[in-house]
N, C-alpha and C positions, 0 to 999 in steps of 0.2 A: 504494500500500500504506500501511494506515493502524499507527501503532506503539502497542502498549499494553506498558507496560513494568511488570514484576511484582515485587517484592520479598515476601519471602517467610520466615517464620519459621523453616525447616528444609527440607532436601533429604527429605519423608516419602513413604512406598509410599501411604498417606492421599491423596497429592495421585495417585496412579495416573492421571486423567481427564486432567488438563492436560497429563500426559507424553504421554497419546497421541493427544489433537489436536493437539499441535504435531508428533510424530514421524509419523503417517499424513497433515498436510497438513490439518486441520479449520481452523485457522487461516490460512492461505495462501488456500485455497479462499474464505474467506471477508473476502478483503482486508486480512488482517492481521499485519501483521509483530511480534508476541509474544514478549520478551524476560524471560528471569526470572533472579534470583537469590537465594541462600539469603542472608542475612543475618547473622553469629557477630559480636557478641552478635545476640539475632533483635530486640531493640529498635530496631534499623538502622534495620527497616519504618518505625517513627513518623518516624525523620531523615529519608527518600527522601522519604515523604511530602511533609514540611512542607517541606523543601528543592526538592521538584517534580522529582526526580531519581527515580522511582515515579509510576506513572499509578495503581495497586493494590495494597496489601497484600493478602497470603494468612499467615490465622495466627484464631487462636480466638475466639467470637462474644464473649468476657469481655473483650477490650483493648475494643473499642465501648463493651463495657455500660457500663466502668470512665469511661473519659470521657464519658458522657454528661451534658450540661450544664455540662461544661466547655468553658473556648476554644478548645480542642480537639476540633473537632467534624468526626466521621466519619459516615461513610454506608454499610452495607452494602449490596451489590446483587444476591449471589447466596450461596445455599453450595459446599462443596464434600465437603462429610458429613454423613451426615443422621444419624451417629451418633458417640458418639464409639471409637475404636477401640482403649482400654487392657486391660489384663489383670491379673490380682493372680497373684502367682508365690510360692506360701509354702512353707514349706522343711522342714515338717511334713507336710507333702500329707496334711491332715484329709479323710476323705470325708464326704460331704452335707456341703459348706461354706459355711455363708451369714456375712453379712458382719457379723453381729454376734459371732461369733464370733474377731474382731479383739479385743474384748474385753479389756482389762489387757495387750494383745500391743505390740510396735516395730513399726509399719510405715514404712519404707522410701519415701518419693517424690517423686522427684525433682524439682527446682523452677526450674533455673535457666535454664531453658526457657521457664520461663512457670507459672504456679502451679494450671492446670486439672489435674494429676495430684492432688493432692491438695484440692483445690474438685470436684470432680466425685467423689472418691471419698468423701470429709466428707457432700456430697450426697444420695449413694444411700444410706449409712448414716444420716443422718438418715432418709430416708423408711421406712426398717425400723422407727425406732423405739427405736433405740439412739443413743448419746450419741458423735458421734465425739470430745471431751473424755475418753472412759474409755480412749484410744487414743494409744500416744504416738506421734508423727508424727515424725518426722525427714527435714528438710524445706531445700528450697533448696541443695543441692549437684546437680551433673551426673549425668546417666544411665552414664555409663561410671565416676562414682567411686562412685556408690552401687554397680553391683553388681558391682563389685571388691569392697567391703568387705560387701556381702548374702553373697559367695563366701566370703568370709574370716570368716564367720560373726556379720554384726550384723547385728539383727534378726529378725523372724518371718516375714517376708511384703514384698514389694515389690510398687509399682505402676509398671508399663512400658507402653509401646508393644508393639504386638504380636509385630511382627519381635524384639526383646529379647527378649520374656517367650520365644518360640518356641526361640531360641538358648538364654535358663538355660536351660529345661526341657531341652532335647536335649544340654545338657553334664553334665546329670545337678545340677542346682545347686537345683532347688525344682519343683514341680509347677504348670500354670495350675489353680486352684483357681475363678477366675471373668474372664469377659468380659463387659465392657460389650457386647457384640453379642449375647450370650445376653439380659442380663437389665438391660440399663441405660436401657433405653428410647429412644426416639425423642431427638434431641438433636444440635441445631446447633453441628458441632463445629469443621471451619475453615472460613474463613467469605471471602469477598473484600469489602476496604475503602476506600474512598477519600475524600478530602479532602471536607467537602460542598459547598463551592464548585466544588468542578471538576464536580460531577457533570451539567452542563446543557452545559457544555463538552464533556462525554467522552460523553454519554448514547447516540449512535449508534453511536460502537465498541464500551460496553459493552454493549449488544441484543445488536449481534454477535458477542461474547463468550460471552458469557452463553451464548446459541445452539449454540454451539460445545462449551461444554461440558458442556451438555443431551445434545447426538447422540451425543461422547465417552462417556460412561456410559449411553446405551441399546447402543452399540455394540460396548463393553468382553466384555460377557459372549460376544459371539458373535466377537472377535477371535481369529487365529491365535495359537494358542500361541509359533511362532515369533516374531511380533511383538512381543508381550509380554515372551517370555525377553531378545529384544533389547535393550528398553527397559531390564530390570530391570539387565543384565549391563553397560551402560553408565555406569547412575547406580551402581550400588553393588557395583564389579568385586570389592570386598574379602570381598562377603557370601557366604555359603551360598546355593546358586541353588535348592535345594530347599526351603531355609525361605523364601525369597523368594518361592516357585513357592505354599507351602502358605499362607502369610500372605498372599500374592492373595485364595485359594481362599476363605479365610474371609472376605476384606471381600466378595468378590463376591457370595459367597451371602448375606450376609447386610442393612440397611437401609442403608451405608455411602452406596453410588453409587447410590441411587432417582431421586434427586432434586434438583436445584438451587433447589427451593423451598422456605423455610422456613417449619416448622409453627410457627405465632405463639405457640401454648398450650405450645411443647419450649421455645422461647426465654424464655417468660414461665420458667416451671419453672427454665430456668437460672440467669436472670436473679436469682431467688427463693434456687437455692446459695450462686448468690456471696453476696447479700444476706447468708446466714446463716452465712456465713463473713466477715463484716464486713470484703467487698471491691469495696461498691456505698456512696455517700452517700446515694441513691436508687435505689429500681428501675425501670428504664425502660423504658415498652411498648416491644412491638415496633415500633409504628410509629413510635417513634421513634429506632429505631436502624437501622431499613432503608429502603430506597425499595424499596416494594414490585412499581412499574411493570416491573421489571426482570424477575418472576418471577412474573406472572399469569398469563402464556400457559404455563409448564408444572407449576400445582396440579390 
């Protein structure tokens, strides 16, 4: 049995595929003994890394972009979302709400996770056409203390994760006004990363990785519900099993789990956010932030 061991930005419903190749045995089956853990702070990942205490980071396509050409050089090898899966939760529940409608408003997003809540959302309102400069942002504190104080009445509107946004909304605290899954487009959101020197070392477990969590998300959709509930009531016994069950519902139906392959023109595109949120020195093709070999057998 060969070990790949994962570190990993956050215990997320996002990562769903990897939970259930390891818990139905896709891993096993396929000689590999697969080890993860979340990270608090999720910077951990880069230490496991560089320390060789991590075969893999799992966490957003923007930690890559960000080091590129730096001595710190990573390699990704596969995805693990082909979109990314946030929501805007605003506490006016405007109808027909589009995003320029942020406009003169506070939003709310959170950062200390990692800064794609507000880079991805800067992003999409750039591409409308609006200025996210006209928007004040309030920025880099935690998801549980923003919407303690979203509750407590700061601000207009917040960007969350979906399981969150699902929870305000169902505590009566703001409405989902927009999801990246409706209208955010195609977008390599967490991503798996490794050292680039190890990656001629590792390359035949990660095939077989990789693989693995290809069948994972062709197989997802047609998994027992039982199995599923299992998974979910294990990782997150504290959650709502009905918001867990519904926040499924919508990544499945929607581009989240397609694909382990990343679209080069969504990463350019990302790539291009950050740029314009002056969080790149450079923008870096995709081939240079991924080895593509990893992920040609399933475009």
């Amino acid at each position: 049995m060969d070990s790949i061991r994962i570190s990993a930005t956050a215990n997320g419903l996002n990562y769903l595929p990897e939970y259930l190749a390891d818990a139905t045995g896709l891993f096993r089956d396929a000689g590999l003994s697969v080890t993860a853990r979340a990270c608090d702070p999720w910077t951990g990942v880069l230490d496991d890394l560089a320390s060789g205490a991590a075969d893999l980071a799992l966490g957003g396509l923007w930690v890559p972009g960000m080091y590129a050409g730096s001595s710190r050089a990573l390699t990704v090898v596969c995805q693990l979302n082909h979109q990314a899966p946030k929501a805007i939760v605003h506490r006016g529940a405007p109808e027909n709400f589009t995003l320029p409608d942020l406009t003169d408003q506070v939003v709310l997003a959170p950062g200390i996770g990692g800064s794609a809540p507000y880079a991805v959302t800067a992003g999409l309102i750039r591409e409308t056409g609006a200025d996210p400069d006209d928007i004040t942002f309030v920025r880099d504190l935690s998801t549980p203390m923003l919407v303690e104080l979203f509750r407590a009445g700061l601000g207009d509107a917040i960007v969350l994760d979906l399981v969150t946004a699902l929870e305000l909304e169902a505590t009566g605290g703001g409405r989902i006004v927009f999801r990246n899954l409706d209208q955010g487009g195609i977008m390599p959101n967490s991503v798996y990363y490794c050292r680039t020197d190890r990656v001629e070392e590792l390359r035949e477990r990660f095939t077989r990785f990789v693989a693995c969590i290809d069948t994972a998300m062709k197989r997802l959709p047609a998994t027992p519900a039982e199995t599923i509930d299992a998974i979910l009531t294990a990782r997150w016994p504290g959650k709502d099993p009905g918001i867990l069950r519904d926040a499924t519902r919508q990544m499945a139906a929607s581009a989240v789990w397609d694909t382990v392959a990343i679209d080069p023109a969504a990463s350019d595109r990302w790539m291009r956010m950050l740029a314009e949120s002056a969080m790149l020195t450079r923008i870096p093709a995709y081939d240079e932030l991924a080895d593509d070999s990893f992920m040609k057998a399933y475009r």
